[in-house]
MARROZA-386986 format. One line per 8 residues: number of its first residue (from 1); for each residue x, y, z of C-alpha. Coordinates in nm, 3 decimals, padded with zeros to 5 digits. Layout:
BEGIN
NUM = X,Y,Z ~ ...
END
This chain:
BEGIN
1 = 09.446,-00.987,04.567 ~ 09.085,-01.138,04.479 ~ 08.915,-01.102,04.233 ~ 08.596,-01.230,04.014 ~ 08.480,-01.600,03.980 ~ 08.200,-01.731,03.755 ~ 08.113,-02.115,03.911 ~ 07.989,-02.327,03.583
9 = 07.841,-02.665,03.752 ~ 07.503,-02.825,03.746 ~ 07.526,-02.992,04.050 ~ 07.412,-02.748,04.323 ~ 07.584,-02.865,04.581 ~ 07.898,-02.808,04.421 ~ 07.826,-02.434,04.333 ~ 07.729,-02.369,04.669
17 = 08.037,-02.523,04.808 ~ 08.254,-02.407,04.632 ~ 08.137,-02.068,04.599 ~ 08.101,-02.016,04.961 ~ 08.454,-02.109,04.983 ~ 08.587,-01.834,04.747 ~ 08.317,-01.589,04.911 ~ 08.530,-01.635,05.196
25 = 08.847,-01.576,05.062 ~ 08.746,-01.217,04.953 ~ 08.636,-01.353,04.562 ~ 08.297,-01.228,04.368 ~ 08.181,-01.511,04.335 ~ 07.896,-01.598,04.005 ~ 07.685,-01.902,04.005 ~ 07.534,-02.092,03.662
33 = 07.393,-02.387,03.601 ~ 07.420,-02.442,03.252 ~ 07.638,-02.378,02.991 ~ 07.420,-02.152,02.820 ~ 07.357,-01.916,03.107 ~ 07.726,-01.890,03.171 ~ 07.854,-01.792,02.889 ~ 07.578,-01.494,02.859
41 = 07.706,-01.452,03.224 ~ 08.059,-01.393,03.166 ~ 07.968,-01.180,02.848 ~ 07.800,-00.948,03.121 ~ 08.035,-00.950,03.391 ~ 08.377,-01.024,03.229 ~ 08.490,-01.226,03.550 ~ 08.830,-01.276,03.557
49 = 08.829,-01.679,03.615 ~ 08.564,-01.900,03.491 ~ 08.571,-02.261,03.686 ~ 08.389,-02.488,03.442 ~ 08.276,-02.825,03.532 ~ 08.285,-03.075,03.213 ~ 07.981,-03.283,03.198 ~ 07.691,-03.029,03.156
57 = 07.334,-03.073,03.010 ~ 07.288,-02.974,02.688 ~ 07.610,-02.793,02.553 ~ 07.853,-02.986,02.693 ~ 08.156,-02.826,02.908 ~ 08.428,-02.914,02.584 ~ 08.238,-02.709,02.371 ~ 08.176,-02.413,02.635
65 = 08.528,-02.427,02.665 ~ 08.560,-02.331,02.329 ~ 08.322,-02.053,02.299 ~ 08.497,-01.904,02.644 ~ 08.846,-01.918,02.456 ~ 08.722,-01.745,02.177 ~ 08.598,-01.444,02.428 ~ 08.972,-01.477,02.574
73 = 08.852,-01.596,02.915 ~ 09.053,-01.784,03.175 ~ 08.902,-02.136,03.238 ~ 08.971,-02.405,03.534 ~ 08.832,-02.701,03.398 ~ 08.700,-02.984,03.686 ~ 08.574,-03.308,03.590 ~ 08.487,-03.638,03.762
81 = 08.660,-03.871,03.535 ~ 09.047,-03.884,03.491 ~ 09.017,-03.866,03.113 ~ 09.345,-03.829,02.973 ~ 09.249,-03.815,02.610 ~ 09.006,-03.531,02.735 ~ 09.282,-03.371,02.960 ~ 09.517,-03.319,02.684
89 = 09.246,-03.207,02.462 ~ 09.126,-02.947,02.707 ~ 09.496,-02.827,02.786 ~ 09.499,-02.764,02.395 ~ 09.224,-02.588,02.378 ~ 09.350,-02.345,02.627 ~ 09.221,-02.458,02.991 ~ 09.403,-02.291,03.226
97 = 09.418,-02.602,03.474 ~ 09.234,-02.940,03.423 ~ 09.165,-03.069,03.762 ~ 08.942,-03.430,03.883 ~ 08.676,-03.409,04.158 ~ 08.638,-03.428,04.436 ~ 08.879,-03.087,04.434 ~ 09.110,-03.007,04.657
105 = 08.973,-02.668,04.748 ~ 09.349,-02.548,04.854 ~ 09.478,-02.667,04.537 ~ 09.152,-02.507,04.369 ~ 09.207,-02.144,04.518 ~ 09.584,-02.184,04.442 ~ 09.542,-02.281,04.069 ~ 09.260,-01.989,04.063
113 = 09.481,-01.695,04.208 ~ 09.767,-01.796,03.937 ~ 09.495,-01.755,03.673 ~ 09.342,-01.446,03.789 ~ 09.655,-01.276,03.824 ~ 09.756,-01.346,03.472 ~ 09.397,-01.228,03.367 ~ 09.415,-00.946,03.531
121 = 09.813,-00.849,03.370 ~ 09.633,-00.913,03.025 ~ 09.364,-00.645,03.088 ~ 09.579,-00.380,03.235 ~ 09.804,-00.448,02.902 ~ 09.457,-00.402,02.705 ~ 09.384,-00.130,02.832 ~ 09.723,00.046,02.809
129 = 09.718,-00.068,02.487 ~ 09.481,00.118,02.331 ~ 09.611,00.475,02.456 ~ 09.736,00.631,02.128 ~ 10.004,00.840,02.287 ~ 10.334,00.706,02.335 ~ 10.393,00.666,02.736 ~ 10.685,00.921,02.841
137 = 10.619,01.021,03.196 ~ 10.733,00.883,03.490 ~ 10.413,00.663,03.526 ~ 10.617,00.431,03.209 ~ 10.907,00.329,03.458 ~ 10.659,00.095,03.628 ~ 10.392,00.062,03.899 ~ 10.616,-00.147,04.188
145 = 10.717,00.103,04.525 ~ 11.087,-00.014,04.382 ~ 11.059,00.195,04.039 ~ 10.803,00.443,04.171 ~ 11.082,00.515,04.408 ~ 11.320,00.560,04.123 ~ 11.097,00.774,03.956 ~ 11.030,01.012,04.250
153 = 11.433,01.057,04.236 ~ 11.440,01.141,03.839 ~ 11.190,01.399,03.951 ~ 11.373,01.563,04.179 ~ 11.647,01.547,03.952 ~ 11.515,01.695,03.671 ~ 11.415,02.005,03.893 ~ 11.801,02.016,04.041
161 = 11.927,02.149,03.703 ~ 12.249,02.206,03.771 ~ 12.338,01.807,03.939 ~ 12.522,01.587,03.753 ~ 12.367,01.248,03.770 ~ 12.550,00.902,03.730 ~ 12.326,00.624,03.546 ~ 12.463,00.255,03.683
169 = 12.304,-00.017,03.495 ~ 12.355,-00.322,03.217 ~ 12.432,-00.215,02.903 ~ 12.051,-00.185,02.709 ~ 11.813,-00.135,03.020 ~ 11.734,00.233,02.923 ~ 11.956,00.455,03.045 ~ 11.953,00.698,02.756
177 = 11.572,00.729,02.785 ~ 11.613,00.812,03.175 ~ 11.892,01.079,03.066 ~ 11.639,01.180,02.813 ~ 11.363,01.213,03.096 ~ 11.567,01.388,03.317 ~ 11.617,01.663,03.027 ~ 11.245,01.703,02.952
185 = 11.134,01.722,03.282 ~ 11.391,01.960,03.399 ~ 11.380,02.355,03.323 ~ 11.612,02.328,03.066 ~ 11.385,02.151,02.843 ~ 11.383,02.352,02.561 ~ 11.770,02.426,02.506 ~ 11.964,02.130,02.320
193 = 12.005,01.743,02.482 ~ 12.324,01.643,02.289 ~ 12.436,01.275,02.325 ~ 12.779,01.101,02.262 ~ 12.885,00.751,02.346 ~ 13.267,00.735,02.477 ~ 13.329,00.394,02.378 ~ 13.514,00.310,02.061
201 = 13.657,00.663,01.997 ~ 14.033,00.766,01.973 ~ 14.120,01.056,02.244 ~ 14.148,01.317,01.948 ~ 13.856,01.261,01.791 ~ 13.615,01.206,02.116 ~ 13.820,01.579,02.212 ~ 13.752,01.706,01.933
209 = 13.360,01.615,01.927 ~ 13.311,01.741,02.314 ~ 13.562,02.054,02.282 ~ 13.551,02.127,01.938 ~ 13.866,02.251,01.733 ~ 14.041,02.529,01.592 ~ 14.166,02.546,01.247 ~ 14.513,02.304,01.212
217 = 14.466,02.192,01.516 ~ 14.553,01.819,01.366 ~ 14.590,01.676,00.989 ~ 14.207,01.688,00.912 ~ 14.135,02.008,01.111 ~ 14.072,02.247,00.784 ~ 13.845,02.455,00.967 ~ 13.743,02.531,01.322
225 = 13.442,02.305,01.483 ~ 13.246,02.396,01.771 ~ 13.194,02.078,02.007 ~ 12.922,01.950,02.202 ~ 12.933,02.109,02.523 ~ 12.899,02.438,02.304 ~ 12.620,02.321,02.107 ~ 12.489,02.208,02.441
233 = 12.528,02.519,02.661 ~ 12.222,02.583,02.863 ~ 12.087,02.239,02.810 ~ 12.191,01.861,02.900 ~ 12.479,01.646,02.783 ~ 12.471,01.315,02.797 ~ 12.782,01.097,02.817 ~ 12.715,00.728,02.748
241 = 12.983,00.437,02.894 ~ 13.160,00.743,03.067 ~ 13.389,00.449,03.222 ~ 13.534,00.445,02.854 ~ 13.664,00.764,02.859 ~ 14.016,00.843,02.758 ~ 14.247,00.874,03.052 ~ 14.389,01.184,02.847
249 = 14.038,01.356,02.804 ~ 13.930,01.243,03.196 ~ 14.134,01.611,03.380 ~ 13.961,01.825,03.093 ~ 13.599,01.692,03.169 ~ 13.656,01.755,03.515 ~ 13.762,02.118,03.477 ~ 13.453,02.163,03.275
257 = 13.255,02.039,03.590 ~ 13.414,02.220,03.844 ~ 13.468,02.566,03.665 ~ 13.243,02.555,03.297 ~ 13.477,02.643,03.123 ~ 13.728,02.439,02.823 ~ 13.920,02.522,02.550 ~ 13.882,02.389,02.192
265 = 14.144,02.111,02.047 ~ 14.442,02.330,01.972 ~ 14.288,02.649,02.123 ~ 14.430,02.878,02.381 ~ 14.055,03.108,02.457 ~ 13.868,02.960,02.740 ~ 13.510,02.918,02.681 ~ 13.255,02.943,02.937
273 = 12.923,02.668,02.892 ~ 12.627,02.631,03.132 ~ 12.540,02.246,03.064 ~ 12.385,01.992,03.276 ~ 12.634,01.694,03.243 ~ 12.459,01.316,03.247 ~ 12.705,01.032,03.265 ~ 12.625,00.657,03.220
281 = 12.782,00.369,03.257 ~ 12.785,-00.020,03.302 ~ 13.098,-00.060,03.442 ~ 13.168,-00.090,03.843 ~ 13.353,00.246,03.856 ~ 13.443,00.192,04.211 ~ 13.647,-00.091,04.082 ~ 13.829,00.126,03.770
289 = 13.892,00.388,04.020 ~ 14.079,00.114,04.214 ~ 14.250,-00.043,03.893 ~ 14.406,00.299,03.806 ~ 14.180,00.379,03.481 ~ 13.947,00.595,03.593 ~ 14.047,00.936,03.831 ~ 13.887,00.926,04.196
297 = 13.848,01.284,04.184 ~ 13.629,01.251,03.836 ~ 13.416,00.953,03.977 ~ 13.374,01.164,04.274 ~ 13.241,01.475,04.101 ~ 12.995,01.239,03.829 ~ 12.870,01.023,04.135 ~ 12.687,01.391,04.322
305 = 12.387,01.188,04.238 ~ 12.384,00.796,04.156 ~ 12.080,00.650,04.051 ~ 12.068,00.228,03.931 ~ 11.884,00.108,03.687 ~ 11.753,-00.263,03.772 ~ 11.773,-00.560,03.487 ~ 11.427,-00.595,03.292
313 = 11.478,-01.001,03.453 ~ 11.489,-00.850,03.803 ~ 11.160,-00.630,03.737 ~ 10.827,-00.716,03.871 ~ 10.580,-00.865,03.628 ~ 10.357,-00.490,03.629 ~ 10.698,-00.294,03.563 ~ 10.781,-00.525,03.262
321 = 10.439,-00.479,03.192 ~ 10.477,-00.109,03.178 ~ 10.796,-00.164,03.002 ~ 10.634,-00.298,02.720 ~ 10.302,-00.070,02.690 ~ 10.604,00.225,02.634 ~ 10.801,00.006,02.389 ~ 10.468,-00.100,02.154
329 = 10.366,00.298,02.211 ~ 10.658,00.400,02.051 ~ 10.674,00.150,01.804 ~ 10.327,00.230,01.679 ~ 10.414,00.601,01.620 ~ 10.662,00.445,01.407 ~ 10.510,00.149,01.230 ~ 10.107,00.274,01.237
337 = 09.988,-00.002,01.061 ~ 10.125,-00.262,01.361 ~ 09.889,-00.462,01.499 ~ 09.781,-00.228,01.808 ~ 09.809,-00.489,02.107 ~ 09.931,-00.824,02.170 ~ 09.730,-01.176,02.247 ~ 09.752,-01.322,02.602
345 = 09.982,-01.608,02.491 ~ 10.272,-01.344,02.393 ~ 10.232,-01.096,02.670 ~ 10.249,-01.407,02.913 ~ 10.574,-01.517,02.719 ~ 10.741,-01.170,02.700 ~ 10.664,-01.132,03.116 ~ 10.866,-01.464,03.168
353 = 11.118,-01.449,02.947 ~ 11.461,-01.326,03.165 ~ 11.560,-01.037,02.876 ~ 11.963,-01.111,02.864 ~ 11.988,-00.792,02.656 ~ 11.735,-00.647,02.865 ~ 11.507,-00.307,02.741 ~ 11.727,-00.328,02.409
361 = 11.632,-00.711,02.314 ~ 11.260,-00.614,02.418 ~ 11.251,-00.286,02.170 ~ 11.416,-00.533,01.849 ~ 11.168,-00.855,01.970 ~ 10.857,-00.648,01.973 ~ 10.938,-00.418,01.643 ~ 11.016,-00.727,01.433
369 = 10.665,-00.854,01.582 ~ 10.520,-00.534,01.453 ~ 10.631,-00.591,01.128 ~ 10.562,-00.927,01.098 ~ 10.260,-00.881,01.192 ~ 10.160,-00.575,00.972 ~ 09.740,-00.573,00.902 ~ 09.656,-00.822,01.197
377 = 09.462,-00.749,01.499 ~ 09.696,-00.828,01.796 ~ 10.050,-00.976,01.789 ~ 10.084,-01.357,01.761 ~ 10.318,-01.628,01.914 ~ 10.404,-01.664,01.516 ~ 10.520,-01.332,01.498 ~ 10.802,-01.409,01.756
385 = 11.162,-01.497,01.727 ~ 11.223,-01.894,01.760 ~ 11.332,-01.899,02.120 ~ 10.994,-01.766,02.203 ~ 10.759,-02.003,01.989 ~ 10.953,-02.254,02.123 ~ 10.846,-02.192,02.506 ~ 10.613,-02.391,02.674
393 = 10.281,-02.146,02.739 ~ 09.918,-02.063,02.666 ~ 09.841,-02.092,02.299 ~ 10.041,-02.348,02.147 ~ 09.819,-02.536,01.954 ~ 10.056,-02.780,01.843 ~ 09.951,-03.139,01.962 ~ 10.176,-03.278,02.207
401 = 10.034,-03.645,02.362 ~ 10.050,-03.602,02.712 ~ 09.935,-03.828,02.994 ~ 09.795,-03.684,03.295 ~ 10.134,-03.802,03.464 ~ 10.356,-03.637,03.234 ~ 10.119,-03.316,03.315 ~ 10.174,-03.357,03.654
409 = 10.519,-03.364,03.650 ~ 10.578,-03.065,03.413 ~ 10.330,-02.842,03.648 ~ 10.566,-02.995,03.940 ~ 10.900,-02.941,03.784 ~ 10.780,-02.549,03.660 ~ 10.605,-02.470,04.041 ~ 10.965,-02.606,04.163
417 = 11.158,-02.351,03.950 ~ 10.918,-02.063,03.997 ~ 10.950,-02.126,04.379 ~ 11.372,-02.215,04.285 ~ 11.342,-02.574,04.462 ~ 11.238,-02.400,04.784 ~ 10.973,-02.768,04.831 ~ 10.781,-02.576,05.174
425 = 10.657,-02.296,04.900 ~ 10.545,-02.497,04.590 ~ 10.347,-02.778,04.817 ~ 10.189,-02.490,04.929 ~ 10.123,-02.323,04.599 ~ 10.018,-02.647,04.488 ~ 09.799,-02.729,04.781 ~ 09.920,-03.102,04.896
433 = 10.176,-03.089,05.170 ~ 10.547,-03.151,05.178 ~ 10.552,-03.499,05.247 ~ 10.356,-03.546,04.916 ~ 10.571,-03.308,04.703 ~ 10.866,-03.489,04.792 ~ 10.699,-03.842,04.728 ~ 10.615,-03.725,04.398
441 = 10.956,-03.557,04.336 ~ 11.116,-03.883,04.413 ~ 10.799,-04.078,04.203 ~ 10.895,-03.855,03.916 ~ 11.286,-03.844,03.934 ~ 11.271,-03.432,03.923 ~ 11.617,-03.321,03.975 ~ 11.746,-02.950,04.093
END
C-alpha cells in the first residue's frame, strides 16, 4: 500500500528524480528544498515518511532530524559521505534508515515501504487510542479476513442460542472473553453468564459446584446448595479446560445436554435448566477421546460448533494491533490515571514480540506499564519488563559504537530472519540481488 512522502534535498535534480520515481509507484509525493520549509511542510501534511538528505543550507539535515523526531516522524536519512561517526549518530537519534548516495532507488522504495507501514500501525494505534470506551464488539478481534472471519462465526453464534460451542486454543489467548462475547451478543444477554474452570477440582466438589447439593449429601454438606447450571438457567455457562473434567462427572454433563435436566449431589428430583453450555479447552480432544479420558459421545455433543482461537505470535501485525487497543481500553477503565497511549518505540516492540503466554502475558505486560507509568503522557520502553528494554528497536538511546559494517550486517542478519533465511526474498526486500546477499552472507559469516 502507498502512501505519503515528503523529499527534503537541495539539489533539484535529486527531488525530481526521486520523486518521480515514488510518483510512479502510487506515493504522494512532497518536494522541499530546505530544511526550514520541510519541517513547516510535514507540520501541514503529516506525511507518513520524510526522506531527508544531510547536508542542507542553513539548518543542517542532523539538526532537522532532530526537530522531525520530536514531531514523531519517520525519517530516511541519505547522505553523500559514508560517515560512520555520523551514521551511528543519526541511527541514535532515531533515523529510520541511513543510506549513501548515489541511492539505490530499489533499495530506497524498499527501506521506505518498511517505514511507512510502521508509521501508518502507529497512527491507527493513536487513533484507537484515544476512544474512551473500552473496545468489546467484534471489530476488537482484529481487522485481517482470518479474524473477521472468526468474528462473523461468533455472530452467528451468539444468535443460535441454544448451540453449544467448543473454544480450541492455547491456554491465555482469550477464550473466556470470546465465551463472554458470545453471551452478550446472544438473546440471552441479560440472564446470568456463570463461569467455572474444571481443572484442579476433586469430582465432588466440581459436582457439587455445577449440580449443587442436598443437605448430607457428603461430610461438609450442612445445608442444600443450588449449583451453577441452576443459577445459570436461561443464560450461558461457561466451562473452562472442559478436557479436565472428571471422568465420573463426564455421563452427567452429557445428560444435561441432551435432555436439561440433572439432579443435585445426593438428590433423587430431576431438575429441568434452559442454559447455553460454552466449553473450552487447550487440549487436542480428538487425541483424549483416543487415549480413553475423555467420552466420544461427550466430545461429540460439545464439538456441534468448533471455533479456534489462533496464537497472538501467529496474528497479523493489525490484529495484535487491535489486540492491544482492547487490552489498554480496559486497563484504563481500571487504572484512569495510566498514561492514555503508548510511544512508537513500545508499540513497535509489543507487535514483534512472539507472546509465549499469548493475550494473558500481553494484559500483565501492558498493566504493569500502566502503573509504572502512572502521570506520564504515553507508555515508555522504561516502563517495560527487561526482556523488552533489552530488544533491539526504535528508541534506545543508549550509545552503542557501531560501524557502518556492523550496521550492515545486523539489518542483513534481521531481513534474513524476518524473511526465515528464504535469501530470493530479503535480496529483494533489500534491493541488491542474490548473488550479492550471498557474497555478503559469506563476507559477514551470518549463519542460519
Amino acid at each position: 500500500m502507498a502512501g505519503s512522502v515528503l523529499l527534503i534535498d537541495d539539489d533539484v535534480d535529486v527531488l525530481r528524480s526521486i520523486g518521480n520515481y515514488f510518483e510512479r509507484l502510487g506515493y504522494e509525493v512532497t518536494r522541499e528544498l530546505s530544511g526550514e520549509a520541510g519541517l513547516a511542510t510535514f507540520d501541514r501534511l503529516r506525511p507518513e515518511v520524510v526522506i531527508l538528505d544531510l547536508a542542507l543550507p542553513g539548518m543542517d539535515g542532523m539538526e532537522v532530524l532532530e526537530h522531525l523526531r520530536q514531531r514523531d516522524a519517520s525519517v530516511i536519512l541519505l547522505t553523500g559521505q559514508t560517515d560512520v561517526a555520523t551514521a551511528v549518530r543519526a541511527m541514535q537519534l532515531g533515523a529510520e534508515n541511513f543510506l549513501s548516495k548515489p541511492v539505490d532507488m530499489e533499495h530506497l522504495a524498499a527501506a521506505t515501504a518498511r517505514v511507512a507501514d510502521k508509521a501508518r500501525l502507529r497512527r491507527i494505534n493513536e487513533a484507537l487510542l484515544v476512544q474512551s470506551a473500552p473496545g468489546h464488539g467484534l471489530d476488537s478481534l482484529g481487522a485481517s479476513s482470518g479474524m473477521q472471519d472468526f468474528a462473523h462465526q461468533v455472530a452467528l453464534l451468539a444468535q443460535s442460542e441454544r448451540t453449544t460451542v467448543l473454544l480450541n486454543g492455547e491456554s491465555g489467548t482469550g477464550k473466556g472473553w470470546v465465551a463472554r462475547m458470545i453471551h452478550d451478543l446472544s438473546p440471552r444477554a441479560k440472564a446470568p453468564f456463570v463461569e467455572v474452570n474444571c481443572a484442579g477440582l476433586n469430582a465432588t466438589f466440581l459436582d457439587s459446584e455445577l449440580f449443587g447439593h442436598e443437605k448430607g449429601a457428603f461430610t461438609d454438606a450442612k445445608d442444600r446448595k443450588q449449583g451453577l447450571f441452576e443459577i445459570a438457567d436461561h443464560g450461558t455457562i461457561f466451562l473452562d479446560e472442559i478436557g479436565d473434567l472428571a471422568p465420573e462427572l463426564q455421563p452427567k454433563l452429557l445428560k444435561v445436554l441432551e435432555t436439561k435436566t440433572f439432579r443435585r449431589l445426593g438428590g433423587t428430583r430431576e431438575i429441568t435448566v434452559d442454559v447455553r453450555l460454552v466449553a473450552a479447552t487447550n487440549k487436542n480432544l480428538q487425541a483424549e477421546v483416543e487415549a480413553g479420558t475423555f467420552r466420544e459421545d461427550l466430545y461429540y455433543r460439545l464439538s456441534v460448533m468448533p471455533l479456534t482461537l489462533p496464537a497472538v505470535r501467529d496474528r497479523s501485525r493489525e490484529d495484535r494491533l487491535a489486540l492491544i487497543t482492547r487490552l489498554m481500553g480496559d486497563l484504563q477503565a481500571e487504572l484512569p490515571d495510566g498514561p492514555p497511549a503508548l510511544s512508537s518505540e513500545v508499540l513497535e516492540r509489543l507487535l514483534t514480540y512472539p507472546w509465549p503466554g499469548n493475550v494473558r502475558e500481553m494484559r500483565n505486560v501492558l498493566e504493569r506499564a500502566l502503573i509504572l507509568g502512572r502521570g506520564q503522557p504515553v507508555v515508555s520502553v522504561e516502563h517495560l519488563p527487561g526482556e523488552f528494554r533489552a530488544r533491539p528497536g526504535l528508541g534506545d538511546r543508549r550509545h552503542t559504537p557501531l560501524s557502518l559494517e556492523d550496521l550492515e550486517r545486523q539489518h542483513i542478519e534481521r531481513t534474513l530472519k524476518h524473511h526465515t533465511g528464504n535469501r530470493t526474498r530479503a535480496a529483494i526486500e533489500l534491493g541488491i540481488s542474490r548473488a550479492t546477499l550471498i557474497n555478503k552472507i559469506k563476507r559477514y559469516n551470518i549463519t542460519g
